[in-house]
MITOR-185769 format. One record per atom (N, C-alpha, C, O): residue in one letter; chain; atom name; x, y, z. Coordinates in steps of 0.1 Angstrom, whole numbers, padded with zeros to 4 digits. Example, Ala and Ser with C-alpha at 12.3 -4.5 7.8 and 13.67 -1.06 7.14 Angstrom:
// MITOR-185769
('A' 'A' 'N' (0132 -0057 0078))
('A' 'A' 'CA' (0123 -0045 0078))
('A' 'A' 'C' (0132 -0033 0078))
('A' 'A' 'O' (0142 -0033 0085))
('S' 'A' 'N' (0128 -0022 0071))
('S' 'A' 'CA' (0137 -0011 0071))
('S' 'A' 'C' (0129 0000 0079))
('S' 'A' 'O' (0134 0011 0080))
// end
This chain:
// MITOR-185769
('X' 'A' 'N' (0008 -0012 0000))
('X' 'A' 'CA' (0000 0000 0000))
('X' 'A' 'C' (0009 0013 0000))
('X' 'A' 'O' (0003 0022 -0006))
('X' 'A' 'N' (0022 0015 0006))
('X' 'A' 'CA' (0031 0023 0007))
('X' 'A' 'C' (0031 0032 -0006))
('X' 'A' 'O' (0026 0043 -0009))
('X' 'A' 'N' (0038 0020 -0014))
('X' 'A' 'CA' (0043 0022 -0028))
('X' 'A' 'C' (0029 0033 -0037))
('X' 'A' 'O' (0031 0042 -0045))
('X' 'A' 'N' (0019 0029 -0034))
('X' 'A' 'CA' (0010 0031 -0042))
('X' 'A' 'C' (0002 0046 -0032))
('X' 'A' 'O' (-0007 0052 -0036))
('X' 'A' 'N' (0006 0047 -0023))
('X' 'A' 'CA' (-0001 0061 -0017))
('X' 'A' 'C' (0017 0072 -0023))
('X' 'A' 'O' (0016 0084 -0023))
('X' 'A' 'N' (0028 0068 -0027))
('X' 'A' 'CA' (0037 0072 -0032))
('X' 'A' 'C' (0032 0078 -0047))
('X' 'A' 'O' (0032 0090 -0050))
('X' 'A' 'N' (0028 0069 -0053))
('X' 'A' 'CA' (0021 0073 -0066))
('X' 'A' 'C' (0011 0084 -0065))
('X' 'A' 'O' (0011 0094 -0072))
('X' 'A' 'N' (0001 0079 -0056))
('X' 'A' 'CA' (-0014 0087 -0055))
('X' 'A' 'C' (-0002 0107 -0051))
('X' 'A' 'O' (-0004 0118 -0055))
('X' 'A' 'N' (0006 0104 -0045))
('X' 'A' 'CA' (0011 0122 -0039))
('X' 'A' 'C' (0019 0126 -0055))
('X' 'A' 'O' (0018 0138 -0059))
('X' 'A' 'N' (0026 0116 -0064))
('X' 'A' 'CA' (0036 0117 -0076))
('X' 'A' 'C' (0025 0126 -0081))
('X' 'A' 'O' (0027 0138 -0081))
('X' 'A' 'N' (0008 0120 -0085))
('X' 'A' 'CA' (-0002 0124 -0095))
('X' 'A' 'C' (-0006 0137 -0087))
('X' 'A' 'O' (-0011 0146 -0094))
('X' 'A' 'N' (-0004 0139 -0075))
('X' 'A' 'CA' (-0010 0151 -0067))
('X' 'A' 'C' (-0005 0164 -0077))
('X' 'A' 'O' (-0009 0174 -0082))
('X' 'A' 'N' (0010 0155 -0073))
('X' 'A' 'CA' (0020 0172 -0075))
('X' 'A' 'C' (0022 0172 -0086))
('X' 'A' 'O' (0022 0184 -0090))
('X' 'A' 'N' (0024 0163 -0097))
('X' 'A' 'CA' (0021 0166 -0112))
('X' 'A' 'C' (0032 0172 -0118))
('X' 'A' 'O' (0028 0180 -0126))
('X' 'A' 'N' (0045 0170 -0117))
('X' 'A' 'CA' (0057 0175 -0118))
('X' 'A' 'C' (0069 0172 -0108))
('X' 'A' 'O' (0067 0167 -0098))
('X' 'A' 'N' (0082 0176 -0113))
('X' 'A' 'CA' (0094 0178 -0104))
('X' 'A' 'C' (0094 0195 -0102))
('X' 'A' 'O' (0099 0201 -0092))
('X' 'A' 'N' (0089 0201 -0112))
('X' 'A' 'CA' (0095 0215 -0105))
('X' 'A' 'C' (0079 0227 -0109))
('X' 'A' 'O' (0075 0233 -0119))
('X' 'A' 'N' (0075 0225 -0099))
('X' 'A' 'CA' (0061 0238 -0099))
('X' 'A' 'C' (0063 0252 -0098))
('X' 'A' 'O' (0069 0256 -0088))
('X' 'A' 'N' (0059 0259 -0104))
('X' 'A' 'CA' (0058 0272 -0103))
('X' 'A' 'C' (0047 0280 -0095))
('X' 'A' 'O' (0040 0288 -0101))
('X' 'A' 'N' (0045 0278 -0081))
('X' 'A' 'CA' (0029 0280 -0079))
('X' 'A' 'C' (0028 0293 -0085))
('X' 'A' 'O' (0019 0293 -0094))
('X' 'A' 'N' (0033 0304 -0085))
('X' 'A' 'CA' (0028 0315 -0089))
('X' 'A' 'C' (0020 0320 -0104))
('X' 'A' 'O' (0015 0331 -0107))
('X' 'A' 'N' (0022 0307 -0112))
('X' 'A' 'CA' (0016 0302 -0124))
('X' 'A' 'C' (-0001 0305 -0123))
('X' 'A' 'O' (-0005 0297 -0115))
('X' 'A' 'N' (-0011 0311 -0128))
('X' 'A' 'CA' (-0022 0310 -0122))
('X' 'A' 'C' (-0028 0296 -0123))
('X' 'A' 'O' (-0037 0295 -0115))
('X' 'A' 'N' (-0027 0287 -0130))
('X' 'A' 'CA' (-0039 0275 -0131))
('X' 'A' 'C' (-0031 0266 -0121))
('X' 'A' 'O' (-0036 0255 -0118))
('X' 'A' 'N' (-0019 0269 -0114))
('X' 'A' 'CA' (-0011 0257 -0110))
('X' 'A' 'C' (-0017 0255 -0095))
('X' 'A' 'O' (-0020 0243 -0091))
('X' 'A' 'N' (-0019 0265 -0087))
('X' 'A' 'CA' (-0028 0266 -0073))
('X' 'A' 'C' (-0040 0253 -0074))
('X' 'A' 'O' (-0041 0241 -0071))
('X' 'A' 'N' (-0049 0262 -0081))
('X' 'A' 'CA' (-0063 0253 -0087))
('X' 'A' 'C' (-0066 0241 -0091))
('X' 'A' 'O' (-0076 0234 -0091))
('X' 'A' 'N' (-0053 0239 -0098))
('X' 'A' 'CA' (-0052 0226 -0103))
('X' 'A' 'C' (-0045 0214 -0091))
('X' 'A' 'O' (-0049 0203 -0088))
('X' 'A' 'N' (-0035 0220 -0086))
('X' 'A' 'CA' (-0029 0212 -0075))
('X' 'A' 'C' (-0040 0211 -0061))
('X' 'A' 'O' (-0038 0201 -0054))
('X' 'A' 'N' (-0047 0216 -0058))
('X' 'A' 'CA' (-0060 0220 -0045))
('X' 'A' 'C' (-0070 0208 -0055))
('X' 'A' 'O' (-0075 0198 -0050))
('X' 'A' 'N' (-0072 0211 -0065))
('X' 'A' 'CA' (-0084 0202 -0072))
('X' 'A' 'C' (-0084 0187 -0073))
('X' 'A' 'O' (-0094 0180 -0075))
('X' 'A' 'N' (-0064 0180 -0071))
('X' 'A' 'CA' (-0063 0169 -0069))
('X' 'A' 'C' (-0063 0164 -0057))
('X' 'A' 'O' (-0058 0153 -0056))
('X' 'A' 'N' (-0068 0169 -0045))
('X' 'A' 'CA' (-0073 0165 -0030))
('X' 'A' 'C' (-0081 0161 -0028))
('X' 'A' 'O' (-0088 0157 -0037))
('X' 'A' 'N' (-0082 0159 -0016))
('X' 'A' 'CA' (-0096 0153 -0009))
('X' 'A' 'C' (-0104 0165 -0010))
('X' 'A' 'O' (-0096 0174 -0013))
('X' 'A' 'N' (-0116 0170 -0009))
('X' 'A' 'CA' (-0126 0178 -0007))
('X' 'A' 'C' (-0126 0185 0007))
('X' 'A' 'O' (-0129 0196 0011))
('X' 'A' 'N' (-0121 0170 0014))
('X' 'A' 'CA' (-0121 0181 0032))
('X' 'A' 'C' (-0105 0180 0039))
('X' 'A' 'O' (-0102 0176 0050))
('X' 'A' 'N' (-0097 0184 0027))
('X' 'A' 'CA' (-0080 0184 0029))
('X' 'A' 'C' (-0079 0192 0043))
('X' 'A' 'O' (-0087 0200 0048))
('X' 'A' 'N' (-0068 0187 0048))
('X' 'A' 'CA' (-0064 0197 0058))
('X' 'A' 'C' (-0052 0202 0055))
('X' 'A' 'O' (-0046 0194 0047))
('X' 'A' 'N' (-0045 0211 0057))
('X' 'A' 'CA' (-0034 0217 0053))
('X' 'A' 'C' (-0028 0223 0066))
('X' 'A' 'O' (-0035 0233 0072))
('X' 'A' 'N' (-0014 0218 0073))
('X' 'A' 'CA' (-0012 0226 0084))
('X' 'A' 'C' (0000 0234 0080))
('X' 'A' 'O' (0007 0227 0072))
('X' 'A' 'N' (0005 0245 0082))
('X' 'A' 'CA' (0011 0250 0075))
('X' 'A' 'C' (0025 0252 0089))
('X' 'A' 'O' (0019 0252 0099))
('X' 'A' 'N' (0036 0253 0091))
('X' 'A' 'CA' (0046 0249 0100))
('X' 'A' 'C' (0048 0261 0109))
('X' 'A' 'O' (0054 0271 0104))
('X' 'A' 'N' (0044 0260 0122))
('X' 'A' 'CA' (0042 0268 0134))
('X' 'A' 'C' (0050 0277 0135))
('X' 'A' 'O' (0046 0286 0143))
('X' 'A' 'N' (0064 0280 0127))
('X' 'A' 'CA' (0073 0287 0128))
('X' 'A' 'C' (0069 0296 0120))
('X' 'A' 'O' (0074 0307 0121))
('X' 'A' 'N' (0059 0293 0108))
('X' 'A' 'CA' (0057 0304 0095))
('X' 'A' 'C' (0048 0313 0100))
('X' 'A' 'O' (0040 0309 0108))
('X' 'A' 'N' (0049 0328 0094))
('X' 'A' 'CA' (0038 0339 0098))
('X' 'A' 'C' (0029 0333 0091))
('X' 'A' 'O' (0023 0328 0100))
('X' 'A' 'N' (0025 0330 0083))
('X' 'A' 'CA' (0012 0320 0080))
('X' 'A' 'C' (0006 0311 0087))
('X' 'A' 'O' (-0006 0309 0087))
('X' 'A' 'N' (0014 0306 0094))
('X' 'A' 'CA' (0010 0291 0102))
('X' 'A' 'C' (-0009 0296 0106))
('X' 'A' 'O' (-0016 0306 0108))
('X' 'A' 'N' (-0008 0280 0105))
('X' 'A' 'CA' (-0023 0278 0106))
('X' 'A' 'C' (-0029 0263 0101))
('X' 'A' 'O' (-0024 0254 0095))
('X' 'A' 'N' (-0039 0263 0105))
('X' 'A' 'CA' (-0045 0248 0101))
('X' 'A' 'C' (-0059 0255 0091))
('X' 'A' 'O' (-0067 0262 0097))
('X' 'A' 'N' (-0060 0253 0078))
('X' 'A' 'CA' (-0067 0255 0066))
('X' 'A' 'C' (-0078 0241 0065))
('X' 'A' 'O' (-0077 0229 0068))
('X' 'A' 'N' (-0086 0247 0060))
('X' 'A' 'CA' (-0097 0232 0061))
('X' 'A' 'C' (-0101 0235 0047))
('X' 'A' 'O' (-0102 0247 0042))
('X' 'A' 'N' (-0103 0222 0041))
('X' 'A' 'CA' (-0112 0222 0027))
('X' 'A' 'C' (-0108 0225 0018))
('X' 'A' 'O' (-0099 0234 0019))
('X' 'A' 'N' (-0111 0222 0005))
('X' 'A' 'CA' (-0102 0231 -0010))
('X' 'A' 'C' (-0103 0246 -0010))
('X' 'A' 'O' (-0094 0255 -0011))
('X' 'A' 'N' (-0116 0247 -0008))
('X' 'A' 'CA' (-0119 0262 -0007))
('X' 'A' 'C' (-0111 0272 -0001))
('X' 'A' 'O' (-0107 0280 -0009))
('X' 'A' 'N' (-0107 0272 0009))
('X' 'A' 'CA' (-0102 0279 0024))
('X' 'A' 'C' (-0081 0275 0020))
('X' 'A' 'O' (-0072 0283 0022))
('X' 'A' 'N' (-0081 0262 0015))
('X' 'A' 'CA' (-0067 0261 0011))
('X' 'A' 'C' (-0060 0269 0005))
('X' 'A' 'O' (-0050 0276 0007))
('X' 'A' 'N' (-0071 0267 -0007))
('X' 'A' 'CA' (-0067 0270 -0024))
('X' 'A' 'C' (-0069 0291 -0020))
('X' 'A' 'O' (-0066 0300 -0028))
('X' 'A' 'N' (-0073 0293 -0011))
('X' 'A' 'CA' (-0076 0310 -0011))
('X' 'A' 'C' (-0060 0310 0004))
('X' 'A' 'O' (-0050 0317 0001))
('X' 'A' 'N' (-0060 0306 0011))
('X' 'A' 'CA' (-0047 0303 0019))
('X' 'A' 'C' (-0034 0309 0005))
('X' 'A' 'O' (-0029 0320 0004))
('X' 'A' 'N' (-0032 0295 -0003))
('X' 'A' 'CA' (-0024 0295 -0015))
('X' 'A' 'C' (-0023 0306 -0024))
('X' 'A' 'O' (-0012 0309 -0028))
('X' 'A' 'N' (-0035 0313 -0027))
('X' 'A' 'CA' (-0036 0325 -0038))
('X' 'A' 'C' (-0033 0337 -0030))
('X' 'A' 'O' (-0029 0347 -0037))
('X' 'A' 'N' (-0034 0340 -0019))
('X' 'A' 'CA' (-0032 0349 -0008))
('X' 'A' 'C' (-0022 0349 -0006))
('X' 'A' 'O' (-0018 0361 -0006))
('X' 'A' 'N' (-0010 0339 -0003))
('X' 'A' 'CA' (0002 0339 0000))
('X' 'A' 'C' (0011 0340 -0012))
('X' 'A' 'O' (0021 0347 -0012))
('X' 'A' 'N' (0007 0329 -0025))
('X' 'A' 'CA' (0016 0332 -0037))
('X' 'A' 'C' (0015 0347 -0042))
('X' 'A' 'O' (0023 0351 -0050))
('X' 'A' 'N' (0004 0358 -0038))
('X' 'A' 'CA' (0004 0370 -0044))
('X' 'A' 'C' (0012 0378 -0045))
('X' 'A' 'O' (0012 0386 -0054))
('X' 'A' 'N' (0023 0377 -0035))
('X' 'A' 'CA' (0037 0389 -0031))
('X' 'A' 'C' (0047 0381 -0035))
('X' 'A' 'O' (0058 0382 -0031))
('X' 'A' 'N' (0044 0370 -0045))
('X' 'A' 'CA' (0056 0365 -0051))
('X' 'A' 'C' (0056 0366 -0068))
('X' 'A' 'O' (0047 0363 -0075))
('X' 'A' 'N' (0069 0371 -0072))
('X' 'A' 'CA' (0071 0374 -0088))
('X' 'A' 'C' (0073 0356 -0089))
('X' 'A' 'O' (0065 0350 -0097))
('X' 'A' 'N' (0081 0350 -0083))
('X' 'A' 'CA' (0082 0336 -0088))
('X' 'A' 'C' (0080 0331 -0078))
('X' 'A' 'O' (0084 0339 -0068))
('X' 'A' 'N' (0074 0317 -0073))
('X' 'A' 'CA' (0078 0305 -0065))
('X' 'A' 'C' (0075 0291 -0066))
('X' 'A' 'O' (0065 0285 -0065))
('X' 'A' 'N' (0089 0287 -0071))
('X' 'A' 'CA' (0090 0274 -0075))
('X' 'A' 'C' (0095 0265 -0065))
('X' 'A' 'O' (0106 0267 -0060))
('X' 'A' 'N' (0084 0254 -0061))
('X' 'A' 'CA' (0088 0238 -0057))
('X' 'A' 'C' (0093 0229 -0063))
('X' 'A' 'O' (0087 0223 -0071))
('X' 'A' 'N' (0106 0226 -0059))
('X' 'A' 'CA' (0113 0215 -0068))
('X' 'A' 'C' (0111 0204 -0060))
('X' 'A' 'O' (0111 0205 -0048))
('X' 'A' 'N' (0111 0191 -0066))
('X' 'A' 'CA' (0107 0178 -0058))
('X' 'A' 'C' (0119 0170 -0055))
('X' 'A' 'O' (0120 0161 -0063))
('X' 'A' 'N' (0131 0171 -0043))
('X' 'A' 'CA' (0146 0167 -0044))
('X' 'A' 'C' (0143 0148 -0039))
('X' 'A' 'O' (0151 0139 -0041))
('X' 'A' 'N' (0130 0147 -0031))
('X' 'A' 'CA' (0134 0134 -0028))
('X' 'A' 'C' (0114 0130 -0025))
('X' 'A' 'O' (0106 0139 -0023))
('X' 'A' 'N' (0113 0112 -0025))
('X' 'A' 'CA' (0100 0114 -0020))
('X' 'A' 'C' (0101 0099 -0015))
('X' 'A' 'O' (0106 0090 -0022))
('X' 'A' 'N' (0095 0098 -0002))
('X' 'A' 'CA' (0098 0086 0008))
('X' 'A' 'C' (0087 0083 0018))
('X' 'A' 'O' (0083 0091 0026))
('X' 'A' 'N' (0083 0073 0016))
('X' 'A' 'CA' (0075 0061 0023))
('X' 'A' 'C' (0076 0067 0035))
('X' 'A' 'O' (0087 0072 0037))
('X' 'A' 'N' (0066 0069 0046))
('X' 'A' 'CA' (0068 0075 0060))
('X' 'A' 'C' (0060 0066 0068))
('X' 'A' 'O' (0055 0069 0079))
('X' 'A' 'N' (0058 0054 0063))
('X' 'A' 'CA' (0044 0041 0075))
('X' 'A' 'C' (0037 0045 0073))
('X' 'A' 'O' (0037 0057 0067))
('X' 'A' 'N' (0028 0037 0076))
('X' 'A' 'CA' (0015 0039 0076))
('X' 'A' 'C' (0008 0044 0062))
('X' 'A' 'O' (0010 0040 0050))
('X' 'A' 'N' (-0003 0057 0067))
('X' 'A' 'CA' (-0004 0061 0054))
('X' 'A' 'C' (0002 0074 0048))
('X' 'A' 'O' (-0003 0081 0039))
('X' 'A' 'N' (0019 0077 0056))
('X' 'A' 'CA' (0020 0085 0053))
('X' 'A' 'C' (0036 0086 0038))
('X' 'A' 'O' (0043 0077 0034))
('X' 'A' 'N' (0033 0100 0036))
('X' 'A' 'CA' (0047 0098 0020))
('X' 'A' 'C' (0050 0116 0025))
('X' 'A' 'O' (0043 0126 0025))
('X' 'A' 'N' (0066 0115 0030))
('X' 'A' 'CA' (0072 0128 0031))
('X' 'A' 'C' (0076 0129 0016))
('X' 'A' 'O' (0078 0119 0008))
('X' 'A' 'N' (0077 0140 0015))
('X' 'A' 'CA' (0083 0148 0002))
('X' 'A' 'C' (0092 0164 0008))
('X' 'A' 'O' (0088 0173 0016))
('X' 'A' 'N' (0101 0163 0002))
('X' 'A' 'CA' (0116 0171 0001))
('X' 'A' 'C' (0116 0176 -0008))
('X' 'A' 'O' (0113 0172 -0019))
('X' 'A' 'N' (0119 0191 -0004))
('X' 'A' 'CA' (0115 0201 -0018))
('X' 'A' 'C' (0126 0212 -0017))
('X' 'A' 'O' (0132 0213 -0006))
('X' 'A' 'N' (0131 0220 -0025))
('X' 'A' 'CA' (0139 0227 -0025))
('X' 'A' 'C' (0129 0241 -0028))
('X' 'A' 'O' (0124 0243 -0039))
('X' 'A' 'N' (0128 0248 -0019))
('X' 'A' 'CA' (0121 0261 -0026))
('X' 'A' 'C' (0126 0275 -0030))
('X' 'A' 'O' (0132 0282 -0022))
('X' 'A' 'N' (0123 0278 -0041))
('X' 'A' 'CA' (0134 0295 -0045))
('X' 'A' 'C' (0122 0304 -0054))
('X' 'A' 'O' (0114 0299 -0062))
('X' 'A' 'N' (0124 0314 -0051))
('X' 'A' 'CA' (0120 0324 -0059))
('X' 'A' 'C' (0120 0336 -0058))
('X' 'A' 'O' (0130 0339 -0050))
('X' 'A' 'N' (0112 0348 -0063))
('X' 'A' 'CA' (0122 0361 -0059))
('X' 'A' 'C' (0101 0372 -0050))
('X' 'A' 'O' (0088 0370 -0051))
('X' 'A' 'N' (0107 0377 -0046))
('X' 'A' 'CA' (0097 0387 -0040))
('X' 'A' 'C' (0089 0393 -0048))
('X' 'A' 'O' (0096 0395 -0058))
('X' 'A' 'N' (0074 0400 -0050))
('X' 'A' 'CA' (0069 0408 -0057))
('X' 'A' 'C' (0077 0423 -0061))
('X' 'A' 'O' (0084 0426 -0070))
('X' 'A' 'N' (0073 0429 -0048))
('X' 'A' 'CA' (0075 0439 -0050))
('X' 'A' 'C' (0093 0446 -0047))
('X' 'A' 'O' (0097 0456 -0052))
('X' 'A' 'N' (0100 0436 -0037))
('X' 'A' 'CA' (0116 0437 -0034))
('X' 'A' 'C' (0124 0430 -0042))
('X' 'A' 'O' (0136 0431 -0041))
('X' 'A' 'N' (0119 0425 -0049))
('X' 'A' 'CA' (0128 0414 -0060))
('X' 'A' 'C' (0143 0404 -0055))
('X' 'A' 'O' (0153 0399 -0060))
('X' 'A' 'N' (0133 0405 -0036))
('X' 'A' 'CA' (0145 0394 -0033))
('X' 'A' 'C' (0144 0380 -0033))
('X' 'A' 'O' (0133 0375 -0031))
('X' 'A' 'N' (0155 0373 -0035))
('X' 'A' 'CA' (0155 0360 -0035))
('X' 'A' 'C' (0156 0354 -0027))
('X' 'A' 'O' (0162 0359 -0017))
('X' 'A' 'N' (0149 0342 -0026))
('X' 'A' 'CA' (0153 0331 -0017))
('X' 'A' 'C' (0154 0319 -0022))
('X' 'A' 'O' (0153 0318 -0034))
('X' 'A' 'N' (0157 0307 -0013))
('X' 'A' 'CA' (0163 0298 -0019))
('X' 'A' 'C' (0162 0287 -0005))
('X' 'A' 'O' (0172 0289 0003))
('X' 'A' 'N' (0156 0279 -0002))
('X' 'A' 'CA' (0157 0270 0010))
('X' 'A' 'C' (0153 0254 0008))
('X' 'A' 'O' (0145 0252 -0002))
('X' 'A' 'N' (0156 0245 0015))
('X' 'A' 'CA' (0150 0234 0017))
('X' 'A' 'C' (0136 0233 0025))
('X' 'A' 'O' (0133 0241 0034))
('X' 'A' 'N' (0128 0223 0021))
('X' 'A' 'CA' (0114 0224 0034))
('X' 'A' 'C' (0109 0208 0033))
('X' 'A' 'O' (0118 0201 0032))
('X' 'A' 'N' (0102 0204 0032))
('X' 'A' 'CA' (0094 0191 0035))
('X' 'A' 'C' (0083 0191 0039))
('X' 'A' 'O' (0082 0197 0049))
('X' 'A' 'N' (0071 0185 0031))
('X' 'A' 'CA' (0053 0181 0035))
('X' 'A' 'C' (0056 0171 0034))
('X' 'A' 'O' (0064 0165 0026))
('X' 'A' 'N' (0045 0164 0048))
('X' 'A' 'CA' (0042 0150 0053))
('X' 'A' 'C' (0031 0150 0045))
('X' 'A' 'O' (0025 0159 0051))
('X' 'A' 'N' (0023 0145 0033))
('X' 'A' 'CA' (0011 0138 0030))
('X' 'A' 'C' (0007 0124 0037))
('X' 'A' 'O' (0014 0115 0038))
('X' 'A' 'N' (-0006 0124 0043))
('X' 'A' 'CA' (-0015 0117 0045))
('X' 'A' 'C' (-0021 0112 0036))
('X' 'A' 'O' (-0027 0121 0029))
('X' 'A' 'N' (-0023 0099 0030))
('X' 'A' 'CA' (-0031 0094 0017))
('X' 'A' 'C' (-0040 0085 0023))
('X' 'A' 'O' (-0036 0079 0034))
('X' 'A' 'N' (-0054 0081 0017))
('X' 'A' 'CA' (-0062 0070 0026))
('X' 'A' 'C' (-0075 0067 0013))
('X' 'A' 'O' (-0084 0075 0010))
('X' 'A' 'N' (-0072 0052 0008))
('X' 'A' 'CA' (-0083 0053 -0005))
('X' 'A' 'C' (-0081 0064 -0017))
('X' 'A' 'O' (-0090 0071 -0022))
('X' 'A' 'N' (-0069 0063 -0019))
('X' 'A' 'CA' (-0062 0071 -0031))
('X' 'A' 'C' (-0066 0086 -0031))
('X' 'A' 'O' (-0069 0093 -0041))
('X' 'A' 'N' (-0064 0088 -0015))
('X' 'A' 'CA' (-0069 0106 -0017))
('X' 'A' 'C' (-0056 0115 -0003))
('X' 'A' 'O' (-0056 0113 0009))
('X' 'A' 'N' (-0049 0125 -0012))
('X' 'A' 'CA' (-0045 0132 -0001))
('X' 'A' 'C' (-0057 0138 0010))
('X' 'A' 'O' (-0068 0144 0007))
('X' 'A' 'N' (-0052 0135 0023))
('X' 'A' 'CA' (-0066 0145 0032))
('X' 'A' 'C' (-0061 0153 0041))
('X' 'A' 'O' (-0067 0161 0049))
('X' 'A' 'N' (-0043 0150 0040))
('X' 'A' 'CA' (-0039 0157 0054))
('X' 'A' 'C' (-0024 0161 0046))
('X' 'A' 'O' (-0016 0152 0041))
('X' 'A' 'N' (-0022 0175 0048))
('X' 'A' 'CA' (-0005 0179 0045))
('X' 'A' 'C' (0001 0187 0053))
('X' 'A' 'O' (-0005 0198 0053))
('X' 'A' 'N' (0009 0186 0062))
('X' 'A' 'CA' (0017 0189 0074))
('X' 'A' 'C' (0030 0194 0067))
('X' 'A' 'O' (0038 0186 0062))
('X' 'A' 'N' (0033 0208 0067))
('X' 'A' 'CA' (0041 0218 0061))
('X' 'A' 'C' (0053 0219 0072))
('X' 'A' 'O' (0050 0223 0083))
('X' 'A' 'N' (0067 0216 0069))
('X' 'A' 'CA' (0076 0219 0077))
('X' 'A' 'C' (0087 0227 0070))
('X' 'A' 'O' (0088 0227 0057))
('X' 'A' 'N' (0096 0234 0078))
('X' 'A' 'CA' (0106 0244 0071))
('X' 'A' 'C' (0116 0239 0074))
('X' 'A' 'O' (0126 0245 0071))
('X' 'A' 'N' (0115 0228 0081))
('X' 'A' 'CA' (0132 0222 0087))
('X' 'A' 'C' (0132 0207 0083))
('X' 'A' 'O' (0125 0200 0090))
('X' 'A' 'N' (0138 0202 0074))
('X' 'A' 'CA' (0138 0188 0067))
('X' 'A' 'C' (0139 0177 0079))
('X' 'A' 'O' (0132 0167 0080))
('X' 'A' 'N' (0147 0182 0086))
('X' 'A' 'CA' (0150 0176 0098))
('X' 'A' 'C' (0138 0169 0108))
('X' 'A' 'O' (0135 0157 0111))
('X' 'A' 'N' (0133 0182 0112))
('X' 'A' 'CA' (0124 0182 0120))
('X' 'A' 'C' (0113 0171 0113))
('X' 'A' 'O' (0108 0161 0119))
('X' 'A' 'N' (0110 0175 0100))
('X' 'A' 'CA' (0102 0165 0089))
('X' 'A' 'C' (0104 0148 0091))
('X' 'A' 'O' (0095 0140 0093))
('X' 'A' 'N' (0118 0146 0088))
('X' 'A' 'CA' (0122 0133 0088))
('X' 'A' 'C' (0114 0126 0103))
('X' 'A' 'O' (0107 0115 0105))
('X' 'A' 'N' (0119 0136 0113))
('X' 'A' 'CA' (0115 0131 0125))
('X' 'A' 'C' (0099 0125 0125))
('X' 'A' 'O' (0097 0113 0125))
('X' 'A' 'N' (0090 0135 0126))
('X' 'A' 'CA' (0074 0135 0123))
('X' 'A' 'C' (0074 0120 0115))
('X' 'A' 'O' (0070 0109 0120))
('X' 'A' 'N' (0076 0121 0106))
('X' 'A' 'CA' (0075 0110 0097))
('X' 'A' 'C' (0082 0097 0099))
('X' 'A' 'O' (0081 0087 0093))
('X' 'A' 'N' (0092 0099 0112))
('X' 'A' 'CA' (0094 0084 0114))
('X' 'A' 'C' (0107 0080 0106))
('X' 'A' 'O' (0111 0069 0109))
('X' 'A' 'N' (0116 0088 0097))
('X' 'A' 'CA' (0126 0082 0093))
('X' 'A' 'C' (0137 0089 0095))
('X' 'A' 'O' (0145 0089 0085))
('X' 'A' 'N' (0142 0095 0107))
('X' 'A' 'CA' (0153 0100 0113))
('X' 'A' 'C' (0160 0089 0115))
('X' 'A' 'O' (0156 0078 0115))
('X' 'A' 'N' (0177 0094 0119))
('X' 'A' 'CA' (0183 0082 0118))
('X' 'A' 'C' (0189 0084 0131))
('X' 'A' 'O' (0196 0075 0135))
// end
């Protein structure tokens, strides 16, 4: 079952390197969920928060990509976490709306999969911390 909740997150994200700030890419990626997703977003971010439903995500998502000229998710690794869960390793960079600064970091989401549907994504900014949650620290 591992292998195949791996697949169900591959079809989620639909790519190695996303551009959310793309307009159809939000909508399109929110529309491959569950209906009553949860989305927690990592306690350290001025965003942080727990988002319910595509609705409320997908406007989370369009709200926060707004002050970005670019932001691209690149997909650096994606791993089996038990149960029903699949961490994914992402490299994230892009540049600011209106400051034109750059960034460039590592981060990691825990997906939850259950009957071929994401329902739960747990947003972290420290890979580390990630691996932990998910069980495959060493």
């Amino acid at each position: 079952m591992s292998q195949e909740n791996v697949e169900v997150v591959r079809r989620v994200i639909d790519g190695r390197r996303i551009d959310v700030t793309e307009p159809e890419v939000p909508e399109a990626f929110v529309g491959r969920l569950d209906p009553e997703i949860e989305f927690e977003e990592d306690p350290s971010f001025p965003e942080a928060g727990l988002y319910h439903g595509r609705s409320e995500v997908l406007r989370y998502f369009k709200n926060f990509t707004a002050s970005f000229e670019q932001f691209v998710f690149e997909v650096e690794d994606m791993k089996v976490a038990g149960g029903d869960g699949v961490l994914v390793c992402f490299r994230q960079s892009g540049r600011g709306e209106g400051s034109g600064a750059e960034f460039d970091f590592q981060s990691a989401w825990l997906f939850t999969v259950r009957d071929d549907r994401v329902l739960r994504i747990r947003s972290y900014l420290d890979q580390t911390e990630a691996l932990e949650a998910a069980g495959l620290s060493e």
